[in-house]
C-alpha positions in Angstrom: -33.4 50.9 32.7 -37.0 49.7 33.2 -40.1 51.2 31.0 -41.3 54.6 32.1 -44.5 55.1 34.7 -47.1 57.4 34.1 -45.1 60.0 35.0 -42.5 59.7 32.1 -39.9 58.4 35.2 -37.4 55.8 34.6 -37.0 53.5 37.7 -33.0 53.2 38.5 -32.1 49.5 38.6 -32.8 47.9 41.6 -29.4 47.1 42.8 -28.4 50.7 43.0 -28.5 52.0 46.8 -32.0 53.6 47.8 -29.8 56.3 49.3 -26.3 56.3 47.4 -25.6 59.9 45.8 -25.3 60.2 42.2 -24.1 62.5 39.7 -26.4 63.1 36.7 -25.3 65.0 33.3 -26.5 68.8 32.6 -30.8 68.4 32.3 -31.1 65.5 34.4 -31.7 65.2 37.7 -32.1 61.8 40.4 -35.1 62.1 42.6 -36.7 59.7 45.1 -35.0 57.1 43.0 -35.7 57.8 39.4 -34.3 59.2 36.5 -36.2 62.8 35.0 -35.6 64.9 32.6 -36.2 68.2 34.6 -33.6 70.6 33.9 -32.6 72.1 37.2 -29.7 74.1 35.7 -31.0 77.6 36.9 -31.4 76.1 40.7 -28.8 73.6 41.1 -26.4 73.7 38.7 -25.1 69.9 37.7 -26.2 68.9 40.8 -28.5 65.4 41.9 -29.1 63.8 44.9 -31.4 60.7 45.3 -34.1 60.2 47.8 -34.9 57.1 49.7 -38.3 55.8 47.7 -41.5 55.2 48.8 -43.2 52.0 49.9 -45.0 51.8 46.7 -41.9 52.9 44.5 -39.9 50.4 46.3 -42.5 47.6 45.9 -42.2 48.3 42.2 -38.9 47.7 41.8 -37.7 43.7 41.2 -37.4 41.1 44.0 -35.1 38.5 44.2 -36.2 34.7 44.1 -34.8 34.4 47.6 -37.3 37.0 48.8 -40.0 35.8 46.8 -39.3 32.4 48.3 -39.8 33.6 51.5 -43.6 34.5 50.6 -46.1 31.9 49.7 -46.7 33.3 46.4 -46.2 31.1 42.9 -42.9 32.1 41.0 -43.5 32.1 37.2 -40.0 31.5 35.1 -39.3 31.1 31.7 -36.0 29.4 30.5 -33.5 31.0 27.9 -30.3 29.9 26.3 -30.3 28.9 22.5 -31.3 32.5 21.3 -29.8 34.3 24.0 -31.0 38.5 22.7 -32.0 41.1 25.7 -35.1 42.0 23.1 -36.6 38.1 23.9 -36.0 39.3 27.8 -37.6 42.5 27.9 -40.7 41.0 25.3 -41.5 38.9 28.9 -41.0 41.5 30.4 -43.4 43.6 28.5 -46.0 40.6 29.1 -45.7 41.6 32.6 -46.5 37.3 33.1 -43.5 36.3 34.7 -41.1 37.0 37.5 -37.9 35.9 35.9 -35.9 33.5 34.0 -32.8 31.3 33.9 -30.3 31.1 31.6 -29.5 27.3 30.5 -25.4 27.2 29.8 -25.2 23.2 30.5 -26.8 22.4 27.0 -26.1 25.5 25.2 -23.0 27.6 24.3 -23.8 30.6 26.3 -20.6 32.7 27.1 -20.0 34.8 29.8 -20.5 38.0 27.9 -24.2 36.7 26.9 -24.7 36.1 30.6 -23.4 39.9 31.0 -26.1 41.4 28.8 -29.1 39.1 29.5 -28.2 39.7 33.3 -28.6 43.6 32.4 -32.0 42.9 30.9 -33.3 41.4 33.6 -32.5 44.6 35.7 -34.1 46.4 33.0 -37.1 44.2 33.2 -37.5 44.0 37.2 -36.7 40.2 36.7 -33.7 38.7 38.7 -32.1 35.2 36.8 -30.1 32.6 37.2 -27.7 30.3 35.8 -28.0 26.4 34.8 -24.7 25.0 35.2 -22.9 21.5 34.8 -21.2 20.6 38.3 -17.9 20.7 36.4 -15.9 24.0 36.9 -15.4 26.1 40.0 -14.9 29.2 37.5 -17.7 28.5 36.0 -20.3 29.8 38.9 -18.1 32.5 40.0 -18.2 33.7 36.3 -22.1 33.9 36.4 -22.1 35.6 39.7 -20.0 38.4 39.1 -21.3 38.7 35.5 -24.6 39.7 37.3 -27.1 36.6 37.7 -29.1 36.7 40.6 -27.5 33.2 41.4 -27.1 29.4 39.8 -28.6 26.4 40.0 -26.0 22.3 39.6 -27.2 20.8 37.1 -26.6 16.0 36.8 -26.3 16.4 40.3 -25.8 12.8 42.0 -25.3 12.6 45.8 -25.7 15.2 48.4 -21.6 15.2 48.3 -21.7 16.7 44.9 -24.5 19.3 46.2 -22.2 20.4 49.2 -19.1 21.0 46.9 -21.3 22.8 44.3 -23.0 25.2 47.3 -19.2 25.7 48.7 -18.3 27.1 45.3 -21.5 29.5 45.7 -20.4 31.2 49.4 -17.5 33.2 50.5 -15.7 31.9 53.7 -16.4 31.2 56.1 -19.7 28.9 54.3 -17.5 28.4 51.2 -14.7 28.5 49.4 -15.5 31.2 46.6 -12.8 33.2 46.0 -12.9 37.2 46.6 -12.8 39.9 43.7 -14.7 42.8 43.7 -14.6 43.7 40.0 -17.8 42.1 39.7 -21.5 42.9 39.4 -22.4 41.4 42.8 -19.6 43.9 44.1 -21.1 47.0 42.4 -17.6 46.7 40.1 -15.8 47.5 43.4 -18.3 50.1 45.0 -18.8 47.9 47.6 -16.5 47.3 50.4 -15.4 43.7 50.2 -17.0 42.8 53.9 -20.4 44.0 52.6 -19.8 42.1 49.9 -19.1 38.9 51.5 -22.0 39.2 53.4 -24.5 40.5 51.2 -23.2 37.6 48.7 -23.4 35.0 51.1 -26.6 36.4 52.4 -28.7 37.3 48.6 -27.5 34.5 45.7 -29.4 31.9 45.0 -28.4 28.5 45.3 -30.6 25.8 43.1 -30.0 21.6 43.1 -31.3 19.9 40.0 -33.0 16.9 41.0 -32.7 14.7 37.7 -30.9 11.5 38.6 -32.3 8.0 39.9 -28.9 9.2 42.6 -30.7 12.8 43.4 -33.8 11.1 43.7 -32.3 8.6 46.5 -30.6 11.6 48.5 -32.9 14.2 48.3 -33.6 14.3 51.6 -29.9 15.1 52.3 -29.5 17.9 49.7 -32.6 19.5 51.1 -30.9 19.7 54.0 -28.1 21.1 53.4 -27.5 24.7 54.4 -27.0 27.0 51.4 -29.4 25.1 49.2 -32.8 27.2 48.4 -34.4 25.5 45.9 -34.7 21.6 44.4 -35.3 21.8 41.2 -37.2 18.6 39.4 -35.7 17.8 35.9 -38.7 15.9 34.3 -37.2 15.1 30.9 -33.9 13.5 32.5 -35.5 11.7 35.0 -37.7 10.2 33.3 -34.7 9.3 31.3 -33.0 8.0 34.1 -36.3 6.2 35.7 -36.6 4.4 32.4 -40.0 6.1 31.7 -38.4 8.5 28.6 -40.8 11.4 28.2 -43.6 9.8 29.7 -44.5 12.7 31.9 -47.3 11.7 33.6 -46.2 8.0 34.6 -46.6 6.8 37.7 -42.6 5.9 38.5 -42.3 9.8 37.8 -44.5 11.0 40.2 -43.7 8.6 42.8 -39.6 10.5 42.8 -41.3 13.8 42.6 -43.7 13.3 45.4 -40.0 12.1 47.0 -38.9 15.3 45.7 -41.8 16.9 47.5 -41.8 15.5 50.7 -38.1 16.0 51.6 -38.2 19.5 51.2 -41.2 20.1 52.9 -39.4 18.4 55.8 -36.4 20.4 55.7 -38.8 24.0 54.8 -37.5 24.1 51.3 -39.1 24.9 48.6 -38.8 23.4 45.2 -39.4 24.1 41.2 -39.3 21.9 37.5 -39.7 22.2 33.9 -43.0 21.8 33.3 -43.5 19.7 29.9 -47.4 20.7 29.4 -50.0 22.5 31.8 -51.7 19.7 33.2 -47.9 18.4 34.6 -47.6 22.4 35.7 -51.2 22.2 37.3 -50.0 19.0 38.8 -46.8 20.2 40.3 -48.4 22.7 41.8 -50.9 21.1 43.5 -47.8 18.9 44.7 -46.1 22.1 46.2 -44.2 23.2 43.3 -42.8 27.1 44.0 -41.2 27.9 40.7 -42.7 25.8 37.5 -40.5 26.9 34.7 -43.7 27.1 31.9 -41.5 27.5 28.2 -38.8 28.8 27.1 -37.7 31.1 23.8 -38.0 27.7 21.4 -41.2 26.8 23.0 -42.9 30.0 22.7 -41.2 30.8 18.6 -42.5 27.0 18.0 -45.7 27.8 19.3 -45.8 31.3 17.7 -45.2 29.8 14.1 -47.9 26.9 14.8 -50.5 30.2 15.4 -49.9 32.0 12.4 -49.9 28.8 10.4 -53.2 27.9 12.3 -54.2 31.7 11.4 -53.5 31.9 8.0 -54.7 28.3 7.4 -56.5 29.6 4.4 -53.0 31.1 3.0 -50.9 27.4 3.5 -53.4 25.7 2.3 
């Protein structure tokens, strides 16, 4: 569960129904939506009931990136994966900076039970997530899904081809080919009916296309146009592998593929996100369009943490 308000309430996780009873132990009670610790024993004896929240309670509670998307706002994300503890999520979320994360499985050794609990601290936080995954394994997105990310996102994608058989993996039938268990997360570990779930599936995860290959680059046009896709997502480090410009992020043969980048989604009303490497490349993509510029992740900010103390106590190393 999320921090308390002023009130000493604890906001239910957003995924829970606005109006779905619920039974709460002896000296607890549910009420317009959040957990108290008024003991209505004497009145209504081990009973709750929720009430549909207010405007402003429901405002409070985490959005998804698909609905953020579908404001003009900038979506601040951090990236997580080689330190994978709920305490480095909820630490963001304390910062109150961001509005979620992605968890990186292509280059780490992330397991599903990792994505389990980070996917709980997000709720906790008000953050939704997603997953970074090679284009390799059906199982693999399903896995993330019903473990509880908000969605996924192909990573060494190459052709559109590869795009459309990654989204088909994403969406039940008749968009897909996903296959149908409702033991899941996105199922409400079987709460929900499966045809809610099919649609509300279909409907709410989030579907993101790395564009880090000279191929990508070539066909981004087509992936932005494919139906299912909500987000291109710029890979600067491989590209610029793949451009032959290594880790020169600020060369022109870069920027020429992102504007490319750009402009194809801006014809087909997507939006797109990157790493960004420093703040003038995030101030850059920005001005360029960029929705979602992913600005560290957990090794960045404990490099950068160590560097300050050091820089601190300079006195102390000498």
């Amino acid at each position: 569960m999320g921090a308390a308000d002023a009130t000493g309430r604890v906001p239910l996780p957003r995924s829970q129904s606005r109006n779905r009873p619920a039974v709460a132990g002896p000296g607890l009670s549910l009420r317009r939506g959040f957990l108290t610790g008024v003991n209505l024993a004497a009145t209504l004896p081990r009973a709750a009931f929720v009430v549909p929240m207010s405007d402003d309670e429901e405002e409070s509670m985490a959005r998804t990136f698909k609905e953020m998307l579908a404001t003009d706002e900038l979506i601040r994300v951090f990236a997580l994966g080689r330190i994978p503890n709920p305490i480095i999520v909820e630490m963001f979320g304390l910062a109150g900076k961001f509005h979620g994360f992605w968890l990186d499985q292509e280059h780490t050794q992330l397991s599903t039970d990792q994505i389990i609990n980070l996917s709980l601290a997000a709720r906790a936080n008000h953050f939704d997530s997603f997953v970074r995954v090679p284009p390799t394994g059906y199982w693999q997105v399903t896995q993330c899904l019903e473990a509880g990310a908000g969605g996924v996102m192909a990573a060494q994608i190459h052709t559109a081809d590869q795009a459309r058989e990654f989204v088909s993996w994403c969406k039940f039938s008749p968009q897909g080919t996903r296959g149908l268990n409702a033991g899941g997360r996105d199922a409400d570990y079987t709460h929900k009916p499966p045809a809610q779930f099919v649609e509300d599936a279909n409907r709410d995860h989030f579907v993101a296309i790395q564009i880090e290959t000279a191929g990508a680059v070539d066909e981004a046009d087509a992936i932005a146009a494919i139906d299912g896709v909500d987000l291109l997502f710029v890979g600067p480090a491989d590209l610029s592998l793949a451009l032959g410009v290594v880790g020169q992020f600020h060369h022109d043969t870069l920027w020429d593929a992102i504007t490319t980048v750009s402009e194809a989604c801006s014809r087909h009303g997507k939006a797109w996100g990157c790493v960004a490497p420093d703040p003038p490349f995030a101030d850059r993509a920005v001005e360029h369009g960029c929705r979602m510029p992913t600005l560290g992740n957990e090794m960045h900010v404990l490099r950068k943490g160590i560097e300050a103390f050091h820089s601190a106590f300079e006195n102390q190393f000498g």
